[in-house]
N, C-alpha and C positions, 0 to 999 in steps of 0.2 A: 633579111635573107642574104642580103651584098656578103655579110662575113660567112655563113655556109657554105656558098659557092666559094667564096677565094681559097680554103681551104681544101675543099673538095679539087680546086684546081689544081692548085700547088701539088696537095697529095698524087692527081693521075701524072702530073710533069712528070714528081719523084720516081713513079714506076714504070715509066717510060722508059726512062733512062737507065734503069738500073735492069729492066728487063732487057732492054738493046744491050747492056755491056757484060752482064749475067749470060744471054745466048752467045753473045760472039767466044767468050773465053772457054764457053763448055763446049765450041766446037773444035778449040784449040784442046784444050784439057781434056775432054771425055771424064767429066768427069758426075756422077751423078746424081751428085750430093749439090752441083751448081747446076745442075737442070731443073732438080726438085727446087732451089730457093730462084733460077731463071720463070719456071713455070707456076710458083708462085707469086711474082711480081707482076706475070702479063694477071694473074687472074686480080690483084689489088687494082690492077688499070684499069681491067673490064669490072670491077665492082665500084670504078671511083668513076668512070662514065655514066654507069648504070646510075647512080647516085645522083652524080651532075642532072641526068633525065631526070630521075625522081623528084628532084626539089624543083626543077623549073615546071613541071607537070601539076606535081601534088599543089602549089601554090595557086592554081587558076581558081578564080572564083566559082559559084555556085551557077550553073546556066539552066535551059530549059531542059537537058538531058541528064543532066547530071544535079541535081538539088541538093547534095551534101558535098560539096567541093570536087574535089578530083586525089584526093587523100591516100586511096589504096591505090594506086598506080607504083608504091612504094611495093607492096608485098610481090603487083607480078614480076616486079625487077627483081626480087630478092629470089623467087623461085628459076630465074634466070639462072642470077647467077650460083645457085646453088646447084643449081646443072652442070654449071660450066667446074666447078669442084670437083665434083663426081668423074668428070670425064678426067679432067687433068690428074686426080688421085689416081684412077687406073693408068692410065700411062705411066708415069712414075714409078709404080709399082712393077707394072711389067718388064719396064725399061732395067731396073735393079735386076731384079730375079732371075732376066736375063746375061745384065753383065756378071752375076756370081757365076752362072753356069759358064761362061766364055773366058773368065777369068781376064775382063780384062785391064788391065794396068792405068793408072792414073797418070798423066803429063802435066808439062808446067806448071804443078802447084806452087809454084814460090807465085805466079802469074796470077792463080786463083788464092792465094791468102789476101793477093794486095786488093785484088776485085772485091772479096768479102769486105776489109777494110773499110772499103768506099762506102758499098756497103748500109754499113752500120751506119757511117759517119751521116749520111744522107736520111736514112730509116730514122734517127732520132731526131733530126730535126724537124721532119713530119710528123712524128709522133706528139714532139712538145711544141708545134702547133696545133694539131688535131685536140688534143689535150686541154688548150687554153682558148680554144674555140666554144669544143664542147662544156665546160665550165661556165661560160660565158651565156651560150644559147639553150644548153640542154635537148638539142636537136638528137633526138634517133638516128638520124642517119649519116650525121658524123660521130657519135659515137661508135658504130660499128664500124666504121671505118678506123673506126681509132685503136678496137680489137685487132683486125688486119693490122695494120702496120704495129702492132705492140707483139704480136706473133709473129711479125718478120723481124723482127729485131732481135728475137730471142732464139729465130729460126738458125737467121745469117753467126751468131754466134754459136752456135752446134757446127756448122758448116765450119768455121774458122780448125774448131776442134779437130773435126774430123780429118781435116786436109794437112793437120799440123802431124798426126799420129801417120797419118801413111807418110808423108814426108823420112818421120823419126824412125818408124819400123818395116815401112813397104810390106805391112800389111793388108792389100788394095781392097780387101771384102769388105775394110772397114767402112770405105765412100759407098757400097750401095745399104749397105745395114741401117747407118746412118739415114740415109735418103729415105728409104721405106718408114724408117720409125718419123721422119719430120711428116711425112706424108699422110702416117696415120694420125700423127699430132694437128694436122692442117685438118683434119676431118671431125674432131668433135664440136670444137667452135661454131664447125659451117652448119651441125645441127642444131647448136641451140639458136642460130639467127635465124635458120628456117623456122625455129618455133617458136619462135618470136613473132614474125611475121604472119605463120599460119594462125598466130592468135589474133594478129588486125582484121585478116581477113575474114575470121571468121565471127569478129565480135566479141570476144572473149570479154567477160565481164572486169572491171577496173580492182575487183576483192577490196571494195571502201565504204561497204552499205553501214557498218560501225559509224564513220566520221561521218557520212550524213547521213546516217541517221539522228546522232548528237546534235549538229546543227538546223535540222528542222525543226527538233521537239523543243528545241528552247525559248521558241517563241511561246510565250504563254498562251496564244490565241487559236493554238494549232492543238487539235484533239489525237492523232495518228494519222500515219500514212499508208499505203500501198502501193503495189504493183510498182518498183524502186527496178529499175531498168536501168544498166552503166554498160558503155564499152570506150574501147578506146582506140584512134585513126590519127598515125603519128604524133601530134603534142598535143590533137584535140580531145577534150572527154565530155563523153555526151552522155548527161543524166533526166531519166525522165519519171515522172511518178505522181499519183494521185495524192490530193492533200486533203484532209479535212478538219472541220475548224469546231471548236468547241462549241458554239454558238449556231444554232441550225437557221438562226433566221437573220446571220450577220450579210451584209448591205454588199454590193458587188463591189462600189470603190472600196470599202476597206479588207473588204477580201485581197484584192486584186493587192493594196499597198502591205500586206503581208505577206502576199506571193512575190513582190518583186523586195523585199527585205529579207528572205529568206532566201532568195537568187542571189542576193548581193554578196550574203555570208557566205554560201555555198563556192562563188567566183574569188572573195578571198582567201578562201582555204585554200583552193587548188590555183593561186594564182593567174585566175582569170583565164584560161585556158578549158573554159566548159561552155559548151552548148546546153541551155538546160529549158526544158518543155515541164510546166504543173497544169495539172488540171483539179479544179477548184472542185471539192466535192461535198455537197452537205451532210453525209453519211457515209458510211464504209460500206461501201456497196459489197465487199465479200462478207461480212457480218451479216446481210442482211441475205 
């Protein structure tokens, strides 16, 4: 977990900074094509805070109150910050549609191309960490993070665009046009990660009942199964389900050393990353 967090770190530095030097130039500039990528950076902060909590939380062991870890603490962060989106999308929004109607004029962009610059130059390098983190751990929750900063990277270069065009044609409607379309581009992303997480939350099943089902029935000793129950709580997957064995009068220890051979397979399929409960059953109690 050392290397999720350092990256998770790194990434809230990057957007610390780049949201302190993002706000100070759009109060020089007025410009609202760098409010929209300023007020994009604070929300990568607050989503790489939220994040930093998640992984120091979700990691607690199993206690008296909590008997399945502390896992979803992930999802109420993610509804956090998928608020915090929402709000900062309206602002945005309203902030543009107001400067069209005020008409009003863009300053110092030579000041805000070099700021974009930066930028970027900063945004990839979080990125192709995030990126070689995530490869590494396959952590949930620096790959979304890794969405975020792969969206800013792609944001900050629109922004470049945009501020080069008013420069070239003092065309200024182009910086809130611009601004609203990045803002509606920041908005579909934030729903698929809220649907992502409303599916931890809610249990959503792993769609793998195919792969173990292959791996159970191959035990020669094993007659069907039932009641096959999967979901999934950050990198854990928990499968559970009755087992029955060809043999109605087979002995409990060799029952028992084909339930835990058939756990074994089950853990290297999915890389040991399963919680897995069988219950031993001499008949198919729904047949019967």
């Amino acid at each position: 977990m050392k290397l999720e967090k350092k990256a998770v770190k790194i990434a809230s530095a990057g957007a610390f900074s780049l949201a302190v030097l993002k706000f100070t130039f759009w109060i020089i500039s007025w410009s609202m094509t760098l409010l929209a990528s300023a007020a994009d950076s604070l929300l990568d902060l607050m989503v790489s805070i939220f994040n930093l909590f998640a992984l120091k939380e979700s990691v607690k062991p199993a206690d008296k109150e909590h008997n399945y870890w502390h896992w979803k603490i992930e999802g109420i962060a993610a509804v956090i910050e998928w608020l915090i989106i929402i709000v900062s999308w309206g602002i945005i929004i309203y902030s543009s549609i107001k400067k069209l109607i005020l008409w009003t004029p863009v300053s110092s962009i030579e000041e805000g191309i070099v700021v974009m610059l930066i930028s970027i130059a900063v945004t990839w390098i979080i990125v192709f960490f995030l990126h070689s983190t995530a490869k590494k751990t396959h952590n949930l929750i620096i790959k979304a993070d890794l969405v975020h900063y792969t969206m800013d990277f792609l944001t900050n270069t629109w922004i470049i665009i945009a501020l080069i065009l008013v420069k070239f044609t003092w065309f200024h409607f182009i910086d809130p046009v611009i601004a609203i379309g990045i803002a509606i581009y920041i908005m579909f992303p934030s729903l698929k990660i809220i649907k992502d997480w409303f599916d931890v939350l809610m249990d959503r099943s792993i769609n793998k009942d195919d792969e173990i089902w292959k791996i159970i029935l191959k035990n020669k000793e094993v007659e069907s199964f039932h009641k096959l129950k999967t979901h999934k709580s950050w990198w854990k997957i928990f499968i559970s389900f009755h087992m029955v064995f060809k043999d109605e009068n087979i002995s409990l220890k060799e029952a028992n050393e084909i339930s835990c051979e058939v756990e074994k397979n089950i853990k290297k399929h999915f890389k040991d990353r399963t919680s897995i409960l069988i219950r031993l059953d001499p008949y198919n109690e729904l047949e019967s």
